[in-house]
N, C-alpha and C positions, 0 to 999 in steps of 0.2 A: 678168674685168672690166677695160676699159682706163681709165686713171685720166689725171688734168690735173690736174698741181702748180702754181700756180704764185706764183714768187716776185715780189711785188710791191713798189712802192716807193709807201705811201700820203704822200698829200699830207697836214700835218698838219690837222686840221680843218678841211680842204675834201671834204665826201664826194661830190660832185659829178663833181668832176675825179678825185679816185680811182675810183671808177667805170667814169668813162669810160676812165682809162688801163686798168684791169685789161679792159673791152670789148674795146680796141685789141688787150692782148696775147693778146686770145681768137681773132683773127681769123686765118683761113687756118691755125688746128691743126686735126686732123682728129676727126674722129665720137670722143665718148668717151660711157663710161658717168657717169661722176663729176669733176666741176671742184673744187678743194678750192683754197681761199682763206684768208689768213694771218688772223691773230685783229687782229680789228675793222678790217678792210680798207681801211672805208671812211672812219675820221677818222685813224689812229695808234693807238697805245695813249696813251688819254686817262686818267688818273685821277681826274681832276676833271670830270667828265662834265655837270654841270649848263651846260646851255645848246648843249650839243652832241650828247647820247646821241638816240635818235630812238625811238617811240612803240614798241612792239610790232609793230607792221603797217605802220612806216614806208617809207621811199624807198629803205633798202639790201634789205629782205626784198622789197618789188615790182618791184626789179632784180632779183633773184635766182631768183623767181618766174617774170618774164618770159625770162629766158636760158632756164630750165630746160624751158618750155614750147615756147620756139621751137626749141631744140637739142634737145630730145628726150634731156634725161639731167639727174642730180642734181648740186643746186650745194649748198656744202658753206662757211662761215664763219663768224665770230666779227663779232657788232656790240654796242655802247653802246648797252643798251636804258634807258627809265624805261620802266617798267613800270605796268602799271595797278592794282596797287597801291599805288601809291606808292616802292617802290625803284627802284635802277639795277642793274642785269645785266648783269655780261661773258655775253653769251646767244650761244652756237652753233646757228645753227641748219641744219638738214638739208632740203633742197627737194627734192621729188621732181619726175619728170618732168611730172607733171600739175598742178603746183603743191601741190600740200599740203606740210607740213610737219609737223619734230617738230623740238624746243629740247633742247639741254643749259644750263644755267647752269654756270658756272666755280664749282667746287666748293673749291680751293686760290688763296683769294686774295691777291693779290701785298703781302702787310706791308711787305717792305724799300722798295715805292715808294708807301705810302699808299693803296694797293686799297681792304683793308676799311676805309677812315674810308670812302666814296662807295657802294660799292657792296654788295652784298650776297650770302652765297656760295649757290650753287645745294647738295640733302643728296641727290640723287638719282641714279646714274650711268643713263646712257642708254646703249641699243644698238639700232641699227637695222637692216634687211634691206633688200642692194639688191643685185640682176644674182647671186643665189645668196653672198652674203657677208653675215655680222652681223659688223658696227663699230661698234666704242665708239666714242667723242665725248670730247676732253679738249685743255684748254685750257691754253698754254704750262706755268705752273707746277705742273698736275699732273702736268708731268712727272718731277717730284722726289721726287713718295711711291708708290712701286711697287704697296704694298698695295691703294689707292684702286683701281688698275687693273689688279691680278691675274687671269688669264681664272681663270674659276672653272669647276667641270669638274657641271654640269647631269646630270642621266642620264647620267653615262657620259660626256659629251661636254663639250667647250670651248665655253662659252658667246659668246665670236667668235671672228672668223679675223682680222681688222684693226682697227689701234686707227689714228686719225686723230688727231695733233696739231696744231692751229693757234695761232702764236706771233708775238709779238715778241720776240724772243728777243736779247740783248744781243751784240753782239759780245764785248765783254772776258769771256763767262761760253760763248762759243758751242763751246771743248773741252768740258765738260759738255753743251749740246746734241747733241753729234757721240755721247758715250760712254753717254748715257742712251738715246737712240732706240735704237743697238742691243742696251742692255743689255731694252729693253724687248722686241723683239724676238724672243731668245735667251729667257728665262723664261719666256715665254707661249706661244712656239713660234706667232708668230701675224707674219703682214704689216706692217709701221708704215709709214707717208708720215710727215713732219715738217714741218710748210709755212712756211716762217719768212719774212719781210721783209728789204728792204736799206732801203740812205736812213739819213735821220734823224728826229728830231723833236727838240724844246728840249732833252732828255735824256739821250737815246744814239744811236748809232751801233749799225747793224746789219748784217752782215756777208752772209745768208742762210744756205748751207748746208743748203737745203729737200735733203732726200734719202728716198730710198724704201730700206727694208730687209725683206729677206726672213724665212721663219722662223729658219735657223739667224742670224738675225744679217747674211748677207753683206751689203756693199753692192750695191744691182742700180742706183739711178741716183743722181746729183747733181748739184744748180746748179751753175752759175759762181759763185762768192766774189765777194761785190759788186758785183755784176747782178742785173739784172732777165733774169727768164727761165725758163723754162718747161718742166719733164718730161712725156713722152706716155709709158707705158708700160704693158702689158698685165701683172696679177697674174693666176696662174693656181689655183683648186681642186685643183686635179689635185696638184697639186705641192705644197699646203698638207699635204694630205690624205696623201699618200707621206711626207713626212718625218716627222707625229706617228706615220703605223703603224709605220713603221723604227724611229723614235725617240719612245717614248710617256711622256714624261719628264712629263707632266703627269698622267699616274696616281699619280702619287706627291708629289704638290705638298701643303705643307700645307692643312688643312682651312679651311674659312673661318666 
Protein backbone atom coordinates (compact mmCIF):
# COMPACT_ATOMS: atom_id res chain seq x y z
CA UNK A 1 0.00 0.00 0.00
CA UNK A 2 1.67 3.49 -0.77
CA UNK A 3 0.78 5.87 1.80
CA UNK A 4 1.00 10.17 1.94
CA UNK A 5 1.80 11.68 5.29
CA UNK A 6 1.56 14.72 5.55
CA UNK A 7 2.65 17.18 7.85
CA UNK A 8 0.62 20.24 7.82
CA UNK A 9 0.56 23.69 9.36
CA UNK A 10 -3.20 24.50 10.11
CA UNK A 11 -4.36 27.95 10.16
CA UNK A 12 -5.81 28.36 13.41
CA UNK A 13 -9.64 28.47 12.83
CA UNK A 14 -9.63 29.16 9.27
CA UNK A 15 -10.70 25.85 7.90
CA UNK A 16 -10.90 27.22 4.52
CA UNK A 17 -7.30 28.22 4.11
CA UNK A 18 -6.20 25.13 5.85
CA UNK A 19 -7.73 23.20 3.29
CA UNK A 20 -6.60 24.84 0.65
CA UNK A 21 -3.03 24.80 1.97
CA UNK A 22 -3.08 20.88 2.70
CA UNK A 23 -4.68 20.88 -1.58
CA UNK A 24 -1.50 22.87 -2.45
CA UNK A 25 0.83 20.31 -0.53
CA UNK A 26 -1.07 17.54 -2.36
CA UNK A 27 -0.20 18.61 -5.74
CA UNK A 28 2.46 16.96 -8.07
CA UNK A 29 2.91 13.75 -5.22
CA UNK A 30 2.40 10.85 -6.98
CA UNK A 31 -0.58 8.05 -7.13
CA UNK A 32 -1.16 6.89 -3.51
CA UNK A 33 -3.30 4.38 -1.98
CA UNK A 34 -4.04 6.55 1.41
CA UNK A 35 -3.42 10.47 2.21
CA UNK A 36 -3.29 10.62 6.13
CA UNK A 37 -3.92 14.07 7.56
CA UNK A 38 -2.94 15.54 11.21
CA UNK A 39 -5.87 15.63 13.80
CA UNK A 40 -8.37 18.26 13.07
CA UNK A 41 -6.47 19.57 10.13
CA UNK A 42 -8.66 21.77 9.23
CA UNK A 43 -9.20 24.51 12.38
CA UNK A 44 -6.06 23.51 14.89
CA UNK A 45 -6.63 21.65 17.86
CA UNK A 46 -9.56 23.71 19.11
CA UNK A 47 -10.84 22.76 22.62
CA UNK A 48 -13.54 25.06 22.84
CA UNK A 49 -15.14 24.10 19.68
CA UNK A 50 -18.53 25.90 19.93
CA UNK A 51 -18.78 28.01 17.01
CA UNK A 52 -16.03 26.37 15.12
CA UNK A 53 -16.54 22.43 15.12
CA UNK A 54 -18.48 21.72 11.69
CA UNK A 55 -21.91 19.42 11.38
CA UNK A 56 -21.15 15.68 10.75
CA UNK A 57 -21.23 16.03 6.86
CA UNK A 58 -19.68 19.38 6.93
CA UNK A 59 -17.16 21.29 4.48
CA UNK A 60 -13.88 19.24 5.81
CA UNK A 61 -15.58 15.61 5.30
CA UNK A 62 -16.91 17.01 1.53
CA UNK A 63 -13.26 17.95 0.90
CA UNK A 64 -12.23 14.85 1.82
CA UNK A 65 -14.87 13.08 0.00
CA UNK A 66 -14.02 14.96 -3.13
CA UNK A 67 -10.04 14.46 -3.18
CA UNK A 68 -10.62 10.79 -2.44
CA UNK A 69 -13.01 10.56 -5.30
CA UNK A 70 -10.96 12.43 -7.89
CA UNK A 71 -7.71 10.84 -6.73
CA UNK A 72 -8.87 7.46 -6.71
CA UNK A 73 -7.55 6.56 -3.05
CA UNK A 74 -8.40 6.95 0.89
CA UNK A 75 -8.24 10.20 2.70
CA UNK A 76 -7.65 9.76 6.20
CA UNK A 77 -8.16 12.80 9.33
CA UNK A 78 -9.26 14.18 12.41
CA UNK A 79 -12.04 17.23 12.49
CA UNK A 80 -14.26 19.20 15.33
CA UNK A 81 -17.40 17.64 14.76
CA UNK A 82 -21.10 18.82 16.81
CA UNK A 83 -22.60 16.05 16.33
CA UNK A 84 -26.38 15.45 15.81
CA UNK A 85 -26.75 14.68 18.84
CA UNK A 86 -25.98 17.21 20.39
CA UNK A 87 -22.20 16.62 21.49
CA UNK A 88 -18.81 17.69 19.95
CA UNK A 89 -16.27 14.81 18.65
CA UNK A 90 -12.54 14.94 18.06
CA UNK A 91 -14.10 12.38 14.97
CA UNK A 92 -11.54 10.62 12.53
CA UNK A 93 -12.80 9.92 9.91
CA UNK A 94 -11.76 7.30 7.06
CA UNK A 95 -12.92 8.06 3.27
CA UNK A 96 -12.77 5.65 0.99
CA UNK A 97 -12.14 6.00 -2.63
CA UNK A 98 -15.76 6.02 -3.67
CA UNK A 99 -16.64 8.36 -0.95
CA UNK A 100 -18.09 6.49 1.74
CA UNK A 101 -16.79 6.62 4.96
CA UNK A 102 -16.44 5.15 8.53
CA UNK A 103 -15.47 7.50 11.96
CA UNK A 104 -13.39 6.73 15.00
CA UNK A 105 -14.33 9.31 17.98
CA UNK A 106 -11.14 10.18 20.19
CA UNK A 107 -11.57 7.73 22.81
CA UNK A 108 -8.51 9.35 25.36
CA UNK A 109 -9.52 12.82 25.93
CA UNK A 110 -7.01 15.54 26.37
CA UNK A 111 -7.78 16.51 30.41
CA UNK A 112 -4.49 18.51 30.78
CA UNK A 113 -5.96 20.99 28.07
CA UNK A 114 -9.74 20.88 28.77
CA UNK A 115 -10.80 18.21 26.11
CA UNK A 116 -13.45 16.44 28.12
CA UNK A 117 -15.23 19.83 29.55
CA UNK A 118 -16.36 20.30 25.30
CA UNK A 119 -16.24 17.39 24.06
CA UNK A 120 -17.19 14.00 24.33
CA UNK A 121 -15.08 10.58 24.26
CA UNK A 122 -15.83 8.12 21.48
CA UNK A 123 -16.12 3.83 23.73
CA UNK A 124 -15.44 2.03 20.50
CA UNK A 125 -11.98 1.25 18.69
CA UNK A 126 -12.32 1.16 14.94
CA UNK A 127 -10.41 -0.88 12.25
CA UNK A 128 -10.70 -0.61 8.77
CA UNK A 129 -9.74 -2.52 5.37
CA UNK A 130 -7.95 -0.84 2.74
CA UNK A 131 -5.43 -2.03 -0.42
CA UNK A 132 -5.25 -5.63 1.82
CA UNK A 133 -4.33 -3.88 5.37
CA UNK A 134 -6.62 -3.59 8.55
CA UNK A 135 -5.89 -0.24 10.48
CA UNK A 136 -6.75 1.08 13.58
CA UNK A 137 -7.70 4.62 13.96
CA UNK A 138 -6.41 6.74 17.00
CA UNK A 139 -6.16 10.01 18.06
CA UNK A 140 -2.91 11.96 19.43
CA UNK A 141 -3.47 11.04 23.12
CA UNK A 142 -4.35 7.57 22.61
CA UNK A 143 -1.16 7.35 22.26
CA UNK A 144 -0.26 7.15 25.88
CA UNK A 145 -2.47 3.99 26.97
CA UNK A 146 -1.02 0.95 25.03
CA UNK A 147 -3.72 -1.31 26.17
CA UNK A 148 -6.61 0.83 24.42
CA UNK A 149 -4.58 -0.18 21.22
CA UNK A 150 -3.07 -3.60 21.76
CA UNK A 151 -3.42 -5.73 18.28
CA UNK A 152 -5.33 -8.53 19.68
CA UNK A 153 -4.73 -11.85 18.16
CA UNK A 154 -8.62 -12.97 16.47
CA UNK A 155 -8.41 -16.85 15.29
CA UNK A 156 -4.95 -17.20 15.54
CA UNK A 157 -4.37 -13.94 13.79
CA UNK A 158 -3.47 -9.97 14.63
CA UNK A 159 -6.53 -8.28 14.36
CA UNK A 160 -4.47 -5.27 12.18
CA UNK A 161 -1.29 -4.74 10.47
CA UNK A 162 -1.25 -0.60 10.88
CA UNK A 163 -2.30 1.67 13.58
CA UNK A 164 -2.64 5.33 12.17
CA UNK A 165 -2.06 8.29 14.61
CA UNK A 166 -3.17 11.72 13.81
CA UNK A 167 -1.96 14.59 16.26
CA UNK A 168 -1.27 17.79 17.41
CA UNK A 169 1.25 16.70 19.30
CA UNK A 170 3.23 19.37 21.38
CA UNK A 171 6.70 20.07 20.72
CA UNK A 172 7.95 20.35 24.42
CA UNK A 173 6.30 16.54 24.85
CA UNK A 174 7.43 15.51 21.09
CA UNK A 175 10.69 12.86 22.79
CA UNK A 176 7.59 11.02 23.99
CA UNK A 177 5.98 11.28 20.53
CA UNK A 178 9.15 10.03 18.82
CA UNK A 179 9.56 7.02 21.81
CA UNK A 180 5.80 5.90 21.80
CA UNK A 181 5.14 5.38 17.96
CA UNK A 182 7.87 3.05 17.96
CA UNK A 183 7.15 1.58 21.21
CA UNK A 184 3.90 1.06 19.62
CA UNK A 185 5.28 -0.47 16.83
CA UNK A 186 7.52 -2.99 18.46
CA UNK A 187 4.61 -4.60 20.68
CA UNK A 188 2.05 -5.19 18.08
CA UNK A 189 4.65 -6.16 15.52
CA UNK A 190 2.25 -3.99 13.30
CA UNK A 191 3.19 -0.65 10.76
CA UNK A 192 2.56 2.85 12.65
CA UNK A 193 2.54 6.39 10.53
CA UNK A 194 2.40 9.28 13.20
CA UNK A 195 1.10 12.39 11.35
CA UNK A 196 1.67 15.18 13.62
CA UNK A 197 1.54 19.23 12.69
CA UNK A 198 4.05 22.16 12.76
CA UNK A 199 3.02 26.03 13.26
CA UNK A 200 1.34 27.31 16.07
CA UNK A 201 -2.01 28.13 17.56
CA UNK A 202 -2.57 30.55 20.88
CA UNK A 203 -1.13 27.50 22.89
CA UNK A 204 1.75 25.55 21.63
CA UNK A 205 4.26 25.21 19.26
CA UNK A 206 4.62 22.20 17.22
CA UNK A 207 7.54 20.77 15.94
CA UNK A 208 6.13 17.67 13.53
CA UNK A 209 8.15 14.72 13.46
CA UNK A 210 5.23 12.80 11.40
CA UNK A 211 7.23 9.52 10.86
CA UNK A 212 6.36 6.04 9.56
CA UNK A 213 7.82 2.91 11.51
CA UNK A 214 8.06 -0.48 10.61
CA UNK A 215 7.08 -3.69 12.49
CA UNK A 216 10.25 -4.26 14.42
CA UNK A 217 10.16 -0.59 15.35
CA UNK A 218 12.92 0.64 12.66
CA UNK A 219 12.54 3.98 11.35
CA UNK A 220 11.62 3.76 7.36
CA UNK A 221 10.79 7.62 7.00
CA UNK A 222 10.73 11.17 8.54
CA UNK A 223 9.70 14.83 8.34
CA UNK A 224 11.73 17.64 8.47
CA UNK A 225 11.65 19.20 12.22
CA UNK A 226 9.47 22.22 11.65
CA UNK A 227 8.32 22.09 8.27
CA UNK A 228 5.69 21.54 6.30
CA UNK A 229 6.23 18.43 4.40
CA UNK A 230 5.36 15.38 3.00
CA UNK A 231 6.35 11.44 3.19
CA UNK A 232 5.42 9.04 -0.03
CA UNK A 233 6.20 5.72 0.85
CA UNK A 234 5.21 2.13 -0.14
CA UNK A 235 4.36 -0.35 3.24
CA UNK A 236 4.71 -3.75 2.08
CA UNK A 237 2.43 -7.25 3.43
CA UNK A 238 5.00 -9.32 2.47
CA UNK A 239 7.28 -7.96 4.87
CA UNK A 240 4.59 -7.58 7.76
CA UNK A 241 3.87 -11.11 7.33
CA UNK A 242 7.90 -12.38 7.25
CA UNK A 243 8.72 -10.75 10.51
CA UNK A 244 5.54 -12.12 12.68
CA UNK A 245 6.25 -15.80 11.13
CA UNK A 246 10.27 -15.42 12.17
CA UNK A 247 9.24 -13.57 15.09
CA UNK A 248 5.54 -14.71 16.43
CA UNK A 249 5.86 -12.85 19.68
CA UNK A 250 2.29 -12.08 19.67
CA UNK A 251 1.38 -15.55 20.33
CA UNK A 252 2.31 -15.12 23.47
CA UNK A 253 0.74 -11.50 24.36
CA UNK A 254 -1.30 -11.32 27.18
CA UNK A 255 -4.99 -12.20 27.02
CA UNK A 256 -7.49 -9.65 26.49
Amino acid sequence: MRITLLQTAPTWAAPEQSREDARRMLMGTQKTDLVVLPEMFSTGFVTQPEGVAESEEGDALRWMQAYAQAKDCAVAGSVSVHASDGTYRNRFYFVYPDGHYVYYDKHHLFTYAGEHEHYTAGQERVIVEHAGFRILLQVCYDLRFPVFARNRMVDGKPDYDLILYVASWPQQRVDAWDALLKARAIENVCFVAGVNRVGKDPGNLYSGHTGLYGPRGEQLSICKENRIDIIEFEIKKALLDNVRASFPALLDADCQ
